[in-house]
C-alpha positions as CSV (number, residue, x, y, z in Angstrom):
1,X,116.0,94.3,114.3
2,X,119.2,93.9,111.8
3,X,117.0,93.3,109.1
4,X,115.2,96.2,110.0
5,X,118.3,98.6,110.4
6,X,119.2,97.0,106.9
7,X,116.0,98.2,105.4
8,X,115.8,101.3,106.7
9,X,119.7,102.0,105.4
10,X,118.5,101.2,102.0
11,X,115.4,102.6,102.5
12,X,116.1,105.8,103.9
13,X,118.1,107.0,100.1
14,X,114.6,106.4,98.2
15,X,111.8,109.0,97.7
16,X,108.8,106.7,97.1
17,X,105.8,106.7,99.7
18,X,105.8,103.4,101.9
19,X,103.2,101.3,103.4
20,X,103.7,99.4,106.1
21,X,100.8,96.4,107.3
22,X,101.0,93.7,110.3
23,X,99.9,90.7,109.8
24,X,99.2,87.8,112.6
25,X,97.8,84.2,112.7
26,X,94.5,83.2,112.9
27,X,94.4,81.2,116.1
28,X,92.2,82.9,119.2
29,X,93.5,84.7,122.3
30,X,93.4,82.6,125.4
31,X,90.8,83.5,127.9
32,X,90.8,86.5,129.6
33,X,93.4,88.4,127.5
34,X,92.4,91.9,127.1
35,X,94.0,92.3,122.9
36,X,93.2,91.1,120.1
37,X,94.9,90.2,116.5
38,X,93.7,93.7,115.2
39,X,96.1,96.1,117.8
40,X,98.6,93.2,117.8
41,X,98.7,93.8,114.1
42,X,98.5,97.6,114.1
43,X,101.0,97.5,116.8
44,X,103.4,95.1,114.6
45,X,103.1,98.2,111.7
46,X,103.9,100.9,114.1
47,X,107.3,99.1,115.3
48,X,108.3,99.0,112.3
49,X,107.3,102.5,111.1
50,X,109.2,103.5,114.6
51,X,112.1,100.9,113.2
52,X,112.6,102.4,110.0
53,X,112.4,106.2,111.5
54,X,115.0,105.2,113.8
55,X,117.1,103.8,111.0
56,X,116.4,107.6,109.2
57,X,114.0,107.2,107.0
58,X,111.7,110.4,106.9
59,X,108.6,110.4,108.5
60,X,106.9,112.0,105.8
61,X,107.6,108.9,103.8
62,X,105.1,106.5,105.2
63,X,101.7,106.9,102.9
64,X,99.7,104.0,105.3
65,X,100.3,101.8,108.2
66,X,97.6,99.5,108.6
67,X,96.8,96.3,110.4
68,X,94.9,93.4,108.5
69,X,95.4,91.1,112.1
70,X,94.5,87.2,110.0
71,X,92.4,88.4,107.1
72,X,95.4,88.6,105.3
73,X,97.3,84.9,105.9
74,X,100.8,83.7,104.2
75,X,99.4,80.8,104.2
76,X,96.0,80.2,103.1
């Protein structure tokens, strides 16, 4: 969340469009867990999007948020 409130203080004094994407790992849910790494991701995107509106940056600002669940990982 401070990283977050950082961000959006810098953030919020720039004009160019933003895209926010979640990203998660690539290991399976356990049994009888009703999610899945596609709306964890998605829902990781739209915290932050809800972060960084908080922090006052404009709504109009955010072009995509997307989530990419393990397609995506930092390490390959």
């Amino acid at each position: 969340r401070g990283l977050l409130e950082v961000m959006a203080d810098t953030l919020k004094e720039e004009n160019a469009p933003l895209i926010l994407r979640g990203h998660t790992d690539s290991l399976p849910w356990r049994g009888g867990v009703k999610t899945n790494n596609w709306s964890l991701s998605a829902g990781r995107a739209e915290a932050t999007r809800q972060a960084l509106v908080l922090g006052g940056v404009a709504q109009n600002r955010f072009a995509r948020i997307e989530g990419v669940a393990e397609t995506e990982p930092l390490i390959g």
